[in-house]
Structure formats: structure tokens, C-alpha cells
C-alpha positions in Angstrom: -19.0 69.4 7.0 -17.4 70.9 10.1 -17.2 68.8 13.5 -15.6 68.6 16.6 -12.9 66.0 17.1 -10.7 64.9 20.1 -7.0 65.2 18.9 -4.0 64.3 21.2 -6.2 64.3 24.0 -7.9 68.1 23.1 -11.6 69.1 22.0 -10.6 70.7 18.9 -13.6 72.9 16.8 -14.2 74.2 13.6 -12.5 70.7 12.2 -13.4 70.8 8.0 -14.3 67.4 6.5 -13.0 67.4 3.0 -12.5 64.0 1.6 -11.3 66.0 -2.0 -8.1 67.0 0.0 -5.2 64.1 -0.1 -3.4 65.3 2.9 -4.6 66.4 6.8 -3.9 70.0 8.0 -3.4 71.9 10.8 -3.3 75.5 11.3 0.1 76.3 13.7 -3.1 78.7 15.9 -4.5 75.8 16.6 -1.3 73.6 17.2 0.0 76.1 19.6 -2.9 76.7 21.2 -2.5 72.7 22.2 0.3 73.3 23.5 2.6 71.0 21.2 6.3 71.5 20.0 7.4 72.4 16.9 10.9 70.5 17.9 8.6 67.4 17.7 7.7 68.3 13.8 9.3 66.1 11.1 10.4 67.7 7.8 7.7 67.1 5.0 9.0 67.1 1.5 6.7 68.4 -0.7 4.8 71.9 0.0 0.7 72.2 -0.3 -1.1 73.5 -3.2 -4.8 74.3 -3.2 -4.8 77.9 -1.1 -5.4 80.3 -4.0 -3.4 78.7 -6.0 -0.5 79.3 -4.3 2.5 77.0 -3.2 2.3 77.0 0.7 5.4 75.3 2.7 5.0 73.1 5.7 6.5 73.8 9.4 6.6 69.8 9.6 4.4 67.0 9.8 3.5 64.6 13.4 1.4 61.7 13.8 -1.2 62.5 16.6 -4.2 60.4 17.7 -7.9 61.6 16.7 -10.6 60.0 18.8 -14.3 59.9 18.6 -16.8 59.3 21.9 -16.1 58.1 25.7 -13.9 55.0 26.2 -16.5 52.5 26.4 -17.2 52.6 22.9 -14.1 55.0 21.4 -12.5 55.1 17.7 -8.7 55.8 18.0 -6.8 56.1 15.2 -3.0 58.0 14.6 -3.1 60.6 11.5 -0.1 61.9 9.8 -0.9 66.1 9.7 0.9 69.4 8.1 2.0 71.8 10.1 0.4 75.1 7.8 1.6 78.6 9.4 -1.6 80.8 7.5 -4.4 81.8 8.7 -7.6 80.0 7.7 -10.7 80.1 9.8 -11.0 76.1 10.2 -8.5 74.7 12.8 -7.9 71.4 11.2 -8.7 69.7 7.6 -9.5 65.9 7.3 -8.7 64.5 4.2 -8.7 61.3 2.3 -6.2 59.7 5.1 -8.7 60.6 7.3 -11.5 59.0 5.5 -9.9 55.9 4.8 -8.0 55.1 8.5 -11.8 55.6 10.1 -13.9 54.4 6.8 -16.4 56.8 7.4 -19.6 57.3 5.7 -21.1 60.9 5.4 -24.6 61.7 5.0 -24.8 65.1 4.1 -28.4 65.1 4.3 -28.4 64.4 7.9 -25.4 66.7 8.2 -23.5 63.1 9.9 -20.9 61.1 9.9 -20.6 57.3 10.8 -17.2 55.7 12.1 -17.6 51.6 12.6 -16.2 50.8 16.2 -15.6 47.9 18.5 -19.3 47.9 19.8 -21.4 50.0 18.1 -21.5 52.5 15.2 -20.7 55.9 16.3 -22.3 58.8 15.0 -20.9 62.8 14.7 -23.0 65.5 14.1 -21.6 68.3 11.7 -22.6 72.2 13.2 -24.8 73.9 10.2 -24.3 76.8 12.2 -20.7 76.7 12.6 -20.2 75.8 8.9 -22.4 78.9 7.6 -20.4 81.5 10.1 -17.4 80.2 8.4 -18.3 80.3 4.8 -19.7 83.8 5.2 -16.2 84.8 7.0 -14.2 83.4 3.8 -16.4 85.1 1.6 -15.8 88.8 2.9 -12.5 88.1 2.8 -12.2 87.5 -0.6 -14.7 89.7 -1.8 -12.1 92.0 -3.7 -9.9 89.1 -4.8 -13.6 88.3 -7.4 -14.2 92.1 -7.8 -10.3 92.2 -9.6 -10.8 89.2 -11.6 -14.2 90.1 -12.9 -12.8 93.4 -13.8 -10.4 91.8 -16.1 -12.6 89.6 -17.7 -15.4 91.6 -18.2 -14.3 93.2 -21.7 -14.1 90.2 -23.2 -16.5 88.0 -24.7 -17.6 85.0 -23.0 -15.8 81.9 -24.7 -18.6 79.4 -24.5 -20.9 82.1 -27.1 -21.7 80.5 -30.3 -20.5 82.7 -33.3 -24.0 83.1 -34.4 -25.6 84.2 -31.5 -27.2 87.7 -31.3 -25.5 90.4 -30.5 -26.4 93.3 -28.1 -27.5 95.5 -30.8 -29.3 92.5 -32.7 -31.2 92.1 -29.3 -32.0 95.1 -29.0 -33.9 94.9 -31.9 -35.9 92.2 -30.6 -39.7 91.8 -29.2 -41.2 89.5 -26.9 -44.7 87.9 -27.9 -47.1 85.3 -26.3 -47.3 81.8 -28.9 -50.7 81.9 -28.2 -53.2 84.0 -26.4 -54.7 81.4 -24.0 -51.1 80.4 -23.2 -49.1 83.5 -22.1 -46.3 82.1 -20.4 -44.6 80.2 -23.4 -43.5 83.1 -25.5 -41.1 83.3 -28.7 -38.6 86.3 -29.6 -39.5 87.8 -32.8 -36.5 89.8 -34.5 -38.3 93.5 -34.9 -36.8 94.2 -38.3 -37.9 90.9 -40.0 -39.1 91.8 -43.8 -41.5 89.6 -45.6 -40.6 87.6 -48.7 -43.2 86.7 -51.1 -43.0 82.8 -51.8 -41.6 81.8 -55.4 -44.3 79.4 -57.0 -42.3 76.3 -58.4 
């Protein structure tokens, strides 16, 4: 699901809701774009797997404030974010942290999210439209990365056939015929080069 979300004071788009991720993200675009200091980063221990499987390394990690609605009725909460300097097309990730500091409830149905606050249960809309731009975006740009790996694996049988399955040749050898003649949608495959066998009498 992709919101909007008020961070340090900012309107900050194309924010990815991914409960399956353990740690929050920022992209360093969009935290220079706000305008924030990377002198104000701690060091972060560990790097990040999970971007095509490759290792990426932090700038840093800060604890900034994410806020939902008007003041009246406002969720404010401090989340602990990596710094990430690669380009991705979201601006932010919320992870579990996220998820568990606001205890928020998604309804993907709805496309919604629901954060408990001091008077009254507040409600964010995801953008269908800003989440289908994305995912087309992503997928051109790893079109050829699939094209490669398909070419590799496309010699070699798939692992999950049984051993007694029918070949291409065997198939070829094959015919299509209705089970019965008022029912011709349920069909059977009949192996073309069947022979009969006379039955032995006992």
C-alpha cells in the first residue's frame, strides 16, 4: 500500500507499507530533498539485504517523527530509519517498527489504514494510482534482469516434473476426445498409438 505521511514536519509521497520488512527506509533523494544532515546520521551496524539480493550498506540511521492528520486529533510517534543511498522509486518504506509503534490495521480491500488516536480512529487512504505507476516503473526496469534468468533456465527440465510424465514427443502422439457427446467440455487425452490386447480368459 503506498500513502502519504508527514515526517519531521514534511508531506512526504510515494511512502511503501510493507509490514514483511523488519527495518524502516529512507531513500538519501528523499532525505535530501528534506533538507536534513547527514552529520546528524548515526552509524548502523548491520547492512540491508532484500534489494536483489544484494548486500546494501547504510549512510546512518536517525529517529524522526511520523505524524498522521491535523493537531486536534494527530498520531505522533518517533521511528528509527536507514539512510539507503540507491535509487528506488518509493521515497520511504514502513516496516514492522512502523506497524507495531502505531498498531495499525490494514484493510487491503478498502485500500486503508487505521491508526488508534487520543480521540478518534484515524483513517489513511493508500493511492491505487500511485501504487500501479510504481509497479509498472519497477517492472521495466527489470525486464532484462527475468529475460537473463529465463535464458538460463530454460534448457533444463522443470524440477517439480514427475519422472513418468509424458514427454514432448509422447504428447505429440496424443489426441483430444469429448467423454461423451452431450458433454463436450469434459474431454480425456487418448495416447494415439495405443494397441489393443485381447483379454486372457482365467
Amino acid at each position: 500500500m503506498v500513502i502519504k505521511a508527514n515526517i519531521e514536519g514534511l508531506e512526504i509521497n510515494r511512502v511503501l507499507i510493507y509490514s514483511g520488512r523488519s527495518t524502516e527506509i529512507i531513500f538519501a533523494k528523499a532525505f535530501d530533498q528534506m533538507k536534513l544532515s547527514i552529520s546528524q546520521l548515526q552509524p548502523s551496524d548491520s547492512p540491508l539485504i532484500g534489494f536483489g539480493g544484494k548486500k546494501i550498506y547504510v549512510l546512518g540511521k536517525t529517529s524522526l517523527p511520523v505524524s498522521f492528520k491535523d493537531q486536534e486529533n494527530a498520531r505522533i510517534e518517533y521511528v528509527t530509519f536507514d539512510v539507503v543511498d540507491l535509487y528506488y522509486l518509493y521515497n520511504a518504506i514502513f516496516g514492522k517498527g512502523f506497524s507495531n509503534k502505531f498498531n495499525i490495521a490494514i484493510h487491503m480491500g478498502y485500500l486503508c489504514m487505521k491508526i488508534p488516536a487520543l480521540h478518534d480512529i484515524i483513517t489513511v487512504h493508500g493511492s491505487q494510482k500511485e501504487a500501479r505507476n510504481i509497479k509498472r516503473a519497477i517492472y521495466k526496469s527489470q525486464r532484462n534482469i527475468n529475460s537473463i534468468e529465463v535464458a538460463k533456465n530454460n534448457t533444463l527440465e522443470p524440477p517439480d516434473m514427475p519422472k513418468d510424465k509424458m514427454g514432448l514427443r509422447d504428447q505429440e502422439e496424443t489426441m483430444s476426445a469429448p467423454l461423451e457427446n452431450a458433454v463436450l467440455d469434459i474431454k480425456v487425452i487418448i495416447r494415439c498409438n495405443l494397441s489393443k490386447k485381447k483379454r486372457q480368459s482365467s
